[in-house]
GUDREN-585184 format. One record per residue (C-alpha): residue number from 0; x, y, z; residue in three letters. Coordinates in nm, 3 decimals, m for minus. Last residue first. Example, Ala and Ser with C-alpha at 12.3 -4.5 7.8 and 13.67 -1.06 7.14 Angstrom:
+-----+---------+---------+---------+-----+
:   k :      px :      py :      pz :   r :
+-----+---------+---------+---------+-----+
:   1 :   1.367 :  m0.106 :   0.714 : ser :
:   0 :   1.230 :  m0.450 :   0.780 : ala :
+-----+---------+---------+---------+-----+
REM end
This chain:
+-----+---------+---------+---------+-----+
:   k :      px :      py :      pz :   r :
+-----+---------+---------+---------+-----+
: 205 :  18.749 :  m6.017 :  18.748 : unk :
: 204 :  19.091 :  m6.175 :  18.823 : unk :
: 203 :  19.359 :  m6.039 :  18.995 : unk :
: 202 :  19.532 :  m6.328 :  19.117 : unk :
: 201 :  19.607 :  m6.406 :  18.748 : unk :
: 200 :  19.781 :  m6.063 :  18.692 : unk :
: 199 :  20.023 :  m6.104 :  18.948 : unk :
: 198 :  20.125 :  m6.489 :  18.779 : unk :
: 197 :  20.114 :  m6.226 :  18.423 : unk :
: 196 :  20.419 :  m6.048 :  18.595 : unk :
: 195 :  20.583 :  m6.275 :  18.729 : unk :
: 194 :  20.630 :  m6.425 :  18.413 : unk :
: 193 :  20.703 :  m6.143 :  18.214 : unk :
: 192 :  20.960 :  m6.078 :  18.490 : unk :
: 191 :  21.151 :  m6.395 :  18.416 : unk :
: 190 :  21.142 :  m6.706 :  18.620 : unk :
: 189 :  21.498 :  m6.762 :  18.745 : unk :
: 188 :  21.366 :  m7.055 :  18.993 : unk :
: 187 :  21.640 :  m6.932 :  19.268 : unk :
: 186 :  21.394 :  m6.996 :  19.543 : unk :
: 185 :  21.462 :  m6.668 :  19.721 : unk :
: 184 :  21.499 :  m6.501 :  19.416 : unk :
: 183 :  21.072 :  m6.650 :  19.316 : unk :
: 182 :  21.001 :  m6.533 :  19.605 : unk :
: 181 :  21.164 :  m6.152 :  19.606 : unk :
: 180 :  20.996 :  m6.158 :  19.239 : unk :
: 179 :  20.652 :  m6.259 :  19.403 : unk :
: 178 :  20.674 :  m6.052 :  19.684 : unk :
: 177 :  20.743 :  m5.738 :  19.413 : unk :
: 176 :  20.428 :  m5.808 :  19.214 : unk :
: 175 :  20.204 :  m5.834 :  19.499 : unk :
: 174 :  20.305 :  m5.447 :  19.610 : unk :
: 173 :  20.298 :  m5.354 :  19.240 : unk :
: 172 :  19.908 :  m5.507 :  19.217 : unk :
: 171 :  19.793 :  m5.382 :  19.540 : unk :
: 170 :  19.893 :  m5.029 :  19.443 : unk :
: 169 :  19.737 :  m5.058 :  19.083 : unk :
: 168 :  19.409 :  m5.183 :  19.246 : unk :
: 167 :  19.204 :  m4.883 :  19.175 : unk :
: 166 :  18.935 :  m5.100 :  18.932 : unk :
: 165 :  19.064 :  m4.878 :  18.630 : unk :
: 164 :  19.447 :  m5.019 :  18.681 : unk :
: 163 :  19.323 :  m5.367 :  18.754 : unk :
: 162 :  19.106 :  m5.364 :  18.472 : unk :
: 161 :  19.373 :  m5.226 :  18.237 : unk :
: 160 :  19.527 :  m5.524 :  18.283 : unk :
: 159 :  19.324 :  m5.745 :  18.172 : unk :
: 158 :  19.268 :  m5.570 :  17.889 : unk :
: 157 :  19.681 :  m5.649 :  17.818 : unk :
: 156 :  19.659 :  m5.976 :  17.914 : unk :
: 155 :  19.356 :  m6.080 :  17.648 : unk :
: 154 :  19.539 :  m6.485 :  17.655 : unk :
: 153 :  19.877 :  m6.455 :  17.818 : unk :
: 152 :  19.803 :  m6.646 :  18.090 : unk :
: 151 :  20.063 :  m6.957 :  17.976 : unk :
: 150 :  20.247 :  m6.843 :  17.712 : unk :
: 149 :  20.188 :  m7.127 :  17.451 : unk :
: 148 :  20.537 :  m7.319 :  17.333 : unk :
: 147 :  20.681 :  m7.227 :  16.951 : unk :
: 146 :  20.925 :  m7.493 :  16.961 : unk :
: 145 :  21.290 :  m7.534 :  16.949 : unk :
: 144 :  21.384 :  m7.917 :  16.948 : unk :
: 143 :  21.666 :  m8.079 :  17.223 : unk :
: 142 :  21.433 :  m8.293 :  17.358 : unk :
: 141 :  21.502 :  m8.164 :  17.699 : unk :
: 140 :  21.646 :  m7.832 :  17.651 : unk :
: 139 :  21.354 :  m7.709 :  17.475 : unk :
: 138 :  21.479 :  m7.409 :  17.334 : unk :
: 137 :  21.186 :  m7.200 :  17.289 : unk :
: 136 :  20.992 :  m6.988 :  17.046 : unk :
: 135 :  20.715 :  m6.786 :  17.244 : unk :
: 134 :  20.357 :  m6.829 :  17.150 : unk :
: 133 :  20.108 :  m6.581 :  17.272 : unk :
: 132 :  19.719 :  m6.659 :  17.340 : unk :
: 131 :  19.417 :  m6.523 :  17.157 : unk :
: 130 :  19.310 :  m6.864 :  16.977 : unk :
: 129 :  19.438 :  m6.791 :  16.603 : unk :
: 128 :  19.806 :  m6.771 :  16.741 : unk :
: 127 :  20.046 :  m6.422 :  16.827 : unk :
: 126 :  20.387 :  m6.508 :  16.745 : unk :
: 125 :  20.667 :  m6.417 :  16.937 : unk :
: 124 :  20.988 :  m6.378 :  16.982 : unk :
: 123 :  21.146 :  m6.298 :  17.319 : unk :
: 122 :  21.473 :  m6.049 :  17.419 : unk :
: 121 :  21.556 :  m6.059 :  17.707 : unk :
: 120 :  21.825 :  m5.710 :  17.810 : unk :
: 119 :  22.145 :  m5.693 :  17.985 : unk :
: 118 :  22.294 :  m5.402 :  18.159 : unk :
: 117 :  22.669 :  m5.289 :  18.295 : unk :
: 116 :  22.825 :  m5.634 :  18.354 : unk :
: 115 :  23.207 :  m5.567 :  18.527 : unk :
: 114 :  23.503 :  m5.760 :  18.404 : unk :
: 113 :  23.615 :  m5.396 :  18.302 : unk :
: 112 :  23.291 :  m5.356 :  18.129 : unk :
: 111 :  22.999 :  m5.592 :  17.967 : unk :
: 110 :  22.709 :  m5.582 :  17.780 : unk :
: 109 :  22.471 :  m5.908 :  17.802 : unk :
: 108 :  22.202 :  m5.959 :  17.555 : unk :
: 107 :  21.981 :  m6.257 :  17.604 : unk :
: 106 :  21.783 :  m6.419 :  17.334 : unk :
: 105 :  21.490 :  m6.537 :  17.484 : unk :
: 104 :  21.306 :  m6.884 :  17.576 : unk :
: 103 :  21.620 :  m7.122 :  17.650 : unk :
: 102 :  21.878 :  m6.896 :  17.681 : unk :
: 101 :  22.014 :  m6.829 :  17.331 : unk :
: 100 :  22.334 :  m6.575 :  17.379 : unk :
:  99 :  22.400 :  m6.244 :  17.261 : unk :
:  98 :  22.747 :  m6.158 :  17.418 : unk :
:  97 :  22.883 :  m5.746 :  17.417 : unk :
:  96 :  23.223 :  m5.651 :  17.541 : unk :
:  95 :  23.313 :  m5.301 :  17.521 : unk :
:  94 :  23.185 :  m5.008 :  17.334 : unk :
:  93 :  22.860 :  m5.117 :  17.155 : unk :
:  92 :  22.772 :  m4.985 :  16.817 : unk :
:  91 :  22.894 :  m5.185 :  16.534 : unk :
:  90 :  22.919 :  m5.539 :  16.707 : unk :
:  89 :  22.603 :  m5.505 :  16.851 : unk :
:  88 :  22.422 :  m5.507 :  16.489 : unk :
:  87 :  22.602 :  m5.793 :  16.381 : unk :
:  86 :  22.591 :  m5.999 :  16.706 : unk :
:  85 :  22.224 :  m5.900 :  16.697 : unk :
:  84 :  22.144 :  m6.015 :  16.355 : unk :
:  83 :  22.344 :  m6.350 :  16.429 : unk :
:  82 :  22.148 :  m6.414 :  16.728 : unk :
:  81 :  21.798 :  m6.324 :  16.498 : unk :
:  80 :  21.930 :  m6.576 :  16.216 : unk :
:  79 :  21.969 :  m6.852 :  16.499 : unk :
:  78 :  21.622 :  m6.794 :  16.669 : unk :
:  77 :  21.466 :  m6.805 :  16.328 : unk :
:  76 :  21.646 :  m7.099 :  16.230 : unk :
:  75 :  21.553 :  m7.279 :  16.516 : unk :
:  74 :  21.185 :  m7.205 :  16.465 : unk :
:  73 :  21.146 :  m7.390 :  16.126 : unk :
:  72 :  20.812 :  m7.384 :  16.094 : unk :
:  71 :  20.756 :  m6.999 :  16.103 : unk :
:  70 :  21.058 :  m6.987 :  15.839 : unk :
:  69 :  20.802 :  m6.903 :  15.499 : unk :
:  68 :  21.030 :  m6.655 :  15.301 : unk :
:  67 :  20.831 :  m6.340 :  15.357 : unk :
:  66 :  20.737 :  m6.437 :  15.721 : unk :
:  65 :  20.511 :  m6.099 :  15.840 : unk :
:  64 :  20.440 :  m6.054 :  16.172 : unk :
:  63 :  20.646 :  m6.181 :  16.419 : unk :
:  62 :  20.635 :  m5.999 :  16.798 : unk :
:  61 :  20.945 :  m5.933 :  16.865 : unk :
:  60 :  20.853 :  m5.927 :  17.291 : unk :
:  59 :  21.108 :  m5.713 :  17.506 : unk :
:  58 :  21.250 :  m5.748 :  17.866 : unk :
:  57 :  21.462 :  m5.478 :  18.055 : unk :
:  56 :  21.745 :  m5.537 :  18.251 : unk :
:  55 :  21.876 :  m5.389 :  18.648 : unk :
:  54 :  22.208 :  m5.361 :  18.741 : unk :
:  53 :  22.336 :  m5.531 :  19.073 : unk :
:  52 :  22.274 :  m5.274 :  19.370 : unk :
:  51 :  22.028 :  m5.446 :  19.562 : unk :
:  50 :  21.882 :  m5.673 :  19.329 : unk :
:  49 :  21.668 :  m5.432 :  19.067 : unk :
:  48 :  21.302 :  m5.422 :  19.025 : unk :
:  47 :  21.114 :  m5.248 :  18.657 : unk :
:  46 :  20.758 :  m5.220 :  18.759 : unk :
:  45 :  20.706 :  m4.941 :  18.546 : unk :
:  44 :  20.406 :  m5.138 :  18.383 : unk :
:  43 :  20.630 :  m5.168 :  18.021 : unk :
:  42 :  20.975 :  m5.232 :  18.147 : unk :
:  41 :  20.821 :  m5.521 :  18.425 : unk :
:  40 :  20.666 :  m5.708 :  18.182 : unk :
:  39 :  20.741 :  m5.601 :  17.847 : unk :
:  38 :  20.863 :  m5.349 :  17.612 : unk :
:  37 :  20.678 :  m5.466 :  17.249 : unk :
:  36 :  20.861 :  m5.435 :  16.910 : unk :
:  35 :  20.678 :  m5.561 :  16.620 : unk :
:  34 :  20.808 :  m5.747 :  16.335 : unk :
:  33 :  20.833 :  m5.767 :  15.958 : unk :
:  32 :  21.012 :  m6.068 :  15.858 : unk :
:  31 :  21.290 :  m6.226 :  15.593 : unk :
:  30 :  21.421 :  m5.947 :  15.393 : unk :
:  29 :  21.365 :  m5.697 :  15.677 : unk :
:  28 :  21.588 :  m5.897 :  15.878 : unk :
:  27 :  21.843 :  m5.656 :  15.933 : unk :
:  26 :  21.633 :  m5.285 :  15.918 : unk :
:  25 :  21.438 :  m5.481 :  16.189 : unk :
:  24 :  21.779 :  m5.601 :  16.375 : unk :
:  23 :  21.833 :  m5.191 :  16.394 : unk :
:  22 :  21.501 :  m5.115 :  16.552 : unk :
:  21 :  21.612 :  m5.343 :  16.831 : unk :
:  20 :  21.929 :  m5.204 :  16.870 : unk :
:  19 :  21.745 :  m4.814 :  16.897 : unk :
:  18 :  21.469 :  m4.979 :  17.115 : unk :
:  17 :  21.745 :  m5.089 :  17.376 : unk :
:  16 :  21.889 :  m4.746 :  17.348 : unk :
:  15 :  21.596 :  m4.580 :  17.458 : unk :
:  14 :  21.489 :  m4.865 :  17.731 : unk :
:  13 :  21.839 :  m4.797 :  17.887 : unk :
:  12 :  21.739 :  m4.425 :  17.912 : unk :
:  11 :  21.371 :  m4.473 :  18.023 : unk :
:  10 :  21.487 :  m4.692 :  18.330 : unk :
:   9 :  21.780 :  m4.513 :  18.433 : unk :
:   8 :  21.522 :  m4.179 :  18.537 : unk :
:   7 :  21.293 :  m4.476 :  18.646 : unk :
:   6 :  21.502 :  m4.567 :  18.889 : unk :
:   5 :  21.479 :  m4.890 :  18.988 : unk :
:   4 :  21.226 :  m5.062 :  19.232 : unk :
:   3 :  21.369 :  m5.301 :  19.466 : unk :
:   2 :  21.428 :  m5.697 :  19.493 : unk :
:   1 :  21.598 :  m5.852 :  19.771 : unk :
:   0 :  21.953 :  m5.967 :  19.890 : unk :
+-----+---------+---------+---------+-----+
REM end
């Protein structure tokens, strides 16, 4: 098995409906947070892969704005109140089975049919700190705490990127991008494509 580049066609219309759910949980928690809604990684760069034909899944960033009612210290009760949004929200317009589940640094969202999984999407919140970098609330299976836990290379990612693009290394940077997600299979490490995507980035430094 290796990684490929979806359609894009598929791409856009999953990433539709995604932001319709997502704008829903906003309309859910608006009592306790304002937040922003960022496509990701892969979603975002149109560097979405797929595993031969399994289905493909897009990652988004909540990116925490506003806490009217003072949570940000309590992260697991942020991650639970945003599982029980989507399970609400899920419940009402998907056909079929639907799990939301806390993996240990997103909220994953798995629809299924006839024993068959159709698409899934990560969902990560975020909070942007004081020093530049992102903080992404995590299960930490070890101790057993959520935390808010740095993003490593996150810090200025997005002008980062642009270099790359303006610099006329875009087709260097999708061909490394791809070796690192067939690696990363080939290991079995499930890093996520945020991840591979900001390792890319780091080889491309100015």
């Amino acid at each position: 098995m290796a990684y490929r580049y979806a359609n894009q066609n598929e791409v856009k219309e999953l990433n539709l409906w995604c932001l319709d759910v997502l704008h829903e949980i906003q309309d859910e928690v608006q009592e306790y947070f304002t937040f922003d809604i960022r496509l990701i990684g892969s979603g975002e760069k149109r560097l979405v892969t797929q595993n031969s034909d399994q289905c493909f899944d897009l990652d988004y960033n909540i990116i925490l704005q506003r806490d009217k009612q003072g949570l940000i210290d309590d992260p697991k009760k942020i991650k639970d109140l945003f599982i029980a949004k989507f399970d609400t929200v899920l419940g009402k317009c998907v056909d079929g089975y639907y799990h939301a589940c806390d993996s240990t640094s997103v909220i994953t969202v798995k629809i299924i049919r006839n024993n068959q999984m159709v698409y899934s999407f990560d969902v990560a919140i975020i909070v942007e700190g004081d020093d530049g970098y992102f903080y992404r609330l995590t299960n930490d299976k070890n101790t057993g705490r959520y935390i808010w836990n740095r993003v490593k290379g996150s810090h200025n990612y997005l002008e980062r990127f642009q270099y790359v693009k303006q610099t006329g290394q875009w087709v260097s940077f999708k061909k490394r991008y791809l070796e690192l997600k067939n690696m990363h299979l080939r290991r079995q490490d499930d890093v996520k494509s945020f991840s591979v995507f900001l390792e890319t980035l780091n080889e491309f430094r100015r």
